[in-house]
N, C-alpha and C positions, 0 to 999 in steps of 0.2 A: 765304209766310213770309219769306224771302228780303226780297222785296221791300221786306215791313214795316219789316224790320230795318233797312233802309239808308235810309229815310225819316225814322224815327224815332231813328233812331242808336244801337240796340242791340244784341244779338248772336242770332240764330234762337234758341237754349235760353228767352232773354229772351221771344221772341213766346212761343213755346210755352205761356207759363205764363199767356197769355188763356184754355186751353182750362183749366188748372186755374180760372181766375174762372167760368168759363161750369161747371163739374161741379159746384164747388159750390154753385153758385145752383140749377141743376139738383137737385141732391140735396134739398138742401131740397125744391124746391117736388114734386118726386116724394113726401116723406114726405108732406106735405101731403093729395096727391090719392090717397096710398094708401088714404084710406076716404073719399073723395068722388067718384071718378072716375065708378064707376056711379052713384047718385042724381046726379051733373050730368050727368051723358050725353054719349059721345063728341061730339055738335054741340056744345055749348059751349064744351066745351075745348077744341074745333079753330078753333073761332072767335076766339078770345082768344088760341090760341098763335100763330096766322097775323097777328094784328094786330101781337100782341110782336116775331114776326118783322120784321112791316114796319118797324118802329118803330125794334129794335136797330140792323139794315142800317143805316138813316140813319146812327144814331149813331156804329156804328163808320166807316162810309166818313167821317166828317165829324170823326172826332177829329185834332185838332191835336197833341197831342204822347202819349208811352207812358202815361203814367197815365190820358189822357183815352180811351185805347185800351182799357185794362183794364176800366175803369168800365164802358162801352159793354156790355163783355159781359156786365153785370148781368143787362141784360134777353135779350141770348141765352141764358143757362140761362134764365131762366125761359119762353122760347119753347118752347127743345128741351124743359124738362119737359112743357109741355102735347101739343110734338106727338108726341114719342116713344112718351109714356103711353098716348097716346089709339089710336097704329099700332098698338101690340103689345095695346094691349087687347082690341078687335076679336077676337082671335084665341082668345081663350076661351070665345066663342062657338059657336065650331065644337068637334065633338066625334068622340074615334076618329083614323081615317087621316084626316081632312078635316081638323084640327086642323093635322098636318103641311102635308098639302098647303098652307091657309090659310097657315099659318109660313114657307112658304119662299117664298110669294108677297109678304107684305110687307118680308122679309129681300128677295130679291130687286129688289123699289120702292126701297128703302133704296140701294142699290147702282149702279142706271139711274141715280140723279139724279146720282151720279159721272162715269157716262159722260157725262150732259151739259152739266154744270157744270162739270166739270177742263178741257178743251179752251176753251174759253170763257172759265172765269177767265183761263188760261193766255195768251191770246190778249190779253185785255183787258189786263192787267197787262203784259203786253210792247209794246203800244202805245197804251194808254193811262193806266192805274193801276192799281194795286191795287186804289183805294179804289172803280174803277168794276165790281169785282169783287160787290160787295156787292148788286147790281140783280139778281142773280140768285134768292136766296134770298127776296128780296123780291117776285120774280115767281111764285114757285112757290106764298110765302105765299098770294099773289091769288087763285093756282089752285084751293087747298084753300078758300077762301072762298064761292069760286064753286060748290064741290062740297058743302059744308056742309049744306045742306039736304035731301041724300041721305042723311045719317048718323044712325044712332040716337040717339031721345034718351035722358032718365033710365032704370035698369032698378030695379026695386022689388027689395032685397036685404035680410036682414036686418041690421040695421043695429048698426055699434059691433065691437068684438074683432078687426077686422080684422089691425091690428098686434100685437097679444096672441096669436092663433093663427099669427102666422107664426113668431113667436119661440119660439112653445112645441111645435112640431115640431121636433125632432132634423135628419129629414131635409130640411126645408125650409131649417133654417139651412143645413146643409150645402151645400145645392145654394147659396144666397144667396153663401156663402165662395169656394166654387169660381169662380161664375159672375161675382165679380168679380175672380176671379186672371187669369180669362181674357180680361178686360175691361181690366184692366192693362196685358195684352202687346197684345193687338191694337189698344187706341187709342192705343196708343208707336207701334206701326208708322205709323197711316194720320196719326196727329201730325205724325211726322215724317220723313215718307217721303220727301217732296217735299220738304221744306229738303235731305235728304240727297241727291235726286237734283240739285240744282241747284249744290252746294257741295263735295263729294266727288267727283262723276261729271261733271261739270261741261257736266252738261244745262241749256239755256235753260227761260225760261220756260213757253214754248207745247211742246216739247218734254218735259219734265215734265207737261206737263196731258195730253198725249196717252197718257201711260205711265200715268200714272194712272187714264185712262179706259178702256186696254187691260186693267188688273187689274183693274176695277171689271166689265168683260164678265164675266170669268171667274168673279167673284163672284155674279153675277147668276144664268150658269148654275147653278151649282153649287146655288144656295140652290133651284132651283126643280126642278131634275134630284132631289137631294136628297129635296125635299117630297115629289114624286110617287114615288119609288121608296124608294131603300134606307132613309132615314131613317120613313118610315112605318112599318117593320116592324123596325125594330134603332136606336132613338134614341140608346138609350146607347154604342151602340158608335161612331156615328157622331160622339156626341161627342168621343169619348173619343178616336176613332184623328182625327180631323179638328184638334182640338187641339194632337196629341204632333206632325203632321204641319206644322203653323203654325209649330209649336216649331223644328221645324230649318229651314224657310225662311225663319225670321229672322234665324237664326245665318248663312246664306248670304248674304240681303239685305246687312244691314252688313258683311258683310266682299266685299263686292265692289269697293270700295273702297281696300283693302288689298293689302299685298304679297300674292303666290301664286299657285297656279292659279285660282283664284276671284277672284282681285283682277284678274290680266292682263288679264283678259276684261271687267273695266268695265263700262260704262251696259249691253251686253246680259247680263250675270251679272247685274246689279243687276235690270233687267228682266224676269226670267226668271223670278227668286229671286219678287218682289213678285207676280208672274202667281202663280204657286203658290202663296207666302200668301194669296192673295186668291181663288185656288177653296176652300182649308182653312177659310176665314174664312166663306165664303158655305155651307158645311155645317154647322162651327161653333153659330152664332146660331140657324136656329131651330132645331136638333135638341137644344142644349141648352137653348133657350126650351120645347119642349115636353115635356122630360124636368121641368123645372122644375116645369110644370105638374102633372103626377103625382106631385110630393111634397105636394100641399095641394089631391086632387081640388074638394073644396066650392066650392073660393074660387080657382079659375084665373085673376081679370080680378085675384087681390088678387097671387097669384104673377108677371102680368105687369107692373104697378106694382112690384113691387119689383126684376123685371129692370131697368127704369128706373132706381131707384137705383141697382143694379148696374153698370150700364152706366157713370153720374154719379162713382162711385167710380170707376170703373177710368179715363175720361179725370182725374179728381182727381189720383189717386194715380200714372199713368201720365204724363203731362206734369210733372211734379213729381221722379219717379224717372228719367226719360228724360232730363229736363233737367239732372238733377245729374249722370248718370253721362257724358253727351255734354260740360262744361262743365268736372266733374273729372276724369272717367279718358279721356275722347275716344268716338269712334265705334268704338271695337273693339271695346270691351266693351261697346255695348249687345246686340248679338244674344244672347251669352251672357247676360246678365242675365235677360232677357227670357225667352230659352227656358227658365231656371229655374222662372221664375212660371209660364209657360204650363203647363210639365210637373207644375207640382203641384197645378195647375186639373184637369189628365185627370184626375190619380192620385185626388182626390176626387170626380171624377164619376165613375171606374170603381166605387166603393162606394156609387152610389145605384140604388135597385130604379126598373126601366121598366116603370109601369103605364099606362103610357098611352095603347097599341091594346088591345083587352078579345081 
């Protein structure tokens, strides 16, 4: 992001707000596949998100100035909508503790490709560009291509209300509200974690990709330690303390940068802080992806479609709030901000019922 910035001659808050172009396009095309996702069948849609991928890459590596930058991101929401959609959907498949398990295995995927991608962008953008950053996602696209042909197709469901039954559950909106509070604070952080470690802490580039990839480990475990044990048998609480627990290693992260005893201590406070958000984060997702799912037993694959929007919302609305409060109040206040919203994401998942081991 950094990088971008000085390319394009604008100020990081300014990049940031590609990830608000890319949520909203996302959000849309999530409403979209909210009642098509099963009759097109996860191949489909993985095949047409891996193409978008390829596609955006170019465009963004190849834009000439900011506006031609934003644009680009057109077609990265609509990639991420098809392959988000199609990750978390998967996982309504599975039923009981395998549900979990399954959850914390693709949360988990989600997280590896940090480990491999941050060190690597980081790498390339310090000695060669940004813009040669973008080969990555384009390569992975390839991979899920390649794998397409393993994935289910269409499933026969009955058809129509999808959107109407989620809105007409109480507790399904609820989880919907919540799960995008907490989607708020967490894509502020992983937004602009890395602008912050490069411009505050005054971490290099390949230096930040490595830190990134160090919290992204922790992420990983967690979400798969998680699936297989504690979160199988106790969703909601795991939500709920993994969230409040996010909530104050972001108030730490951003102020490591600051005067004090948390500020003294610099890029390893800063690093420390992000490791810890980043194991809360990797418990997080799918313990509240499969709490979610027990608010709308019938229609699990429609509750994880609408995580998607969720998710869409919260980079929307989180690079949008992050950027104004980093641009007008600075970096001190964002932790506290943040940990606001996170904290009222628990407080609403602690009043949803966990029906989701029988």
């Amino acid at each position: 992001m950094a990088a971008v910035a000085d390319d394009l001659g604008v100020g990081v808050p300014a990049v940031g707000q590609a990830r608000t172009v890319t949520a909203a396009v996302a959000l849309a095309g999530a409403l979209v596949l909210l009642v098509q996702v099963s009759s097109l069948g996860v191949r489909r849609v993985a095949v047409a998100g891996s193409l978008l991928a390829v596609a955006s890459g170019a465009a963004v590596a190849t834009a000439p100035s900011y506006p031609a930058y934003l644009l680009a991101h057109v077609l990265v929401g609509l990639a991420v909508a098809a392959l988000v959609t199609v990750s978390f959907a998967g996982i309504a498949t599975f039923a009981g503790a395998d549900r979990s398990w399954a959850a914390g295995w693709v949360t988990a995927a989600t997280g590896s490709s940090w480990i491999f991608g941050n060190p690597v962008a980081g790498a390339l953008t310090e000695h060669l560009s940004w813009r040669a950053t973008h080969a990555i996602p384009a390569l992975l696209a390839v991979g899920v291509l390649a794998l397409a042909r393993h994935l289910p197709g269409p499933v026969a469901l009955v058809r129509g209300g999808a959107l109407r039954g989620l809105l007409r559950r109480r507790q399904a909106r609820a989880w919907t509200v919540a799960g995008t509070l907490g989607n708020v604070g967490w894509m502020s952080v992983l937004t602009y974690v890395g602008g912050f470690f490069v411009t505050r802490l005054d971490a290099g580039p390949t230096q930040a990709g490595w830190l990134l990839a160090l919290g992204a480990s922790f992420f990983v475990a967690t979400s798969i330690l998680g699936g297989r044990s504690l979160m199988a048998r106790h969703v909601r609480a795991a939500a709920v303390v993994s969230t409040a627990v996010l909530a104050a290693a972001t108030v730490l992260l951003f102020s490591a940068g600051l005067r004090g005893p948390v500020g003294a201590a610099g890029l390893p406070a800063g690093a420390a802080a992000f490791c810890l958000a980043a194991a809360a984060g990797g418990l997080r997702i799918p313990s509240s992806s499969v709490l979610g799912m027990a608010q709308h037993p019938e229609r699990p694959d429609v509750m994880m479609t609408a995580r998607t929007g969720a998710t869409q919302v919260g980079y929307l609305a989180g690079a949008a709030l992050s950027g104004w409060v980093v641009a007008a109040l600075g970096w001190v206040w964002l932790g506290p901000v943040l940990a606001v919203v996170l904290l009222a994401s628990a407080a609403l998942m602690a009043r949803l019922p966990d029906r989701s081991v029988p």
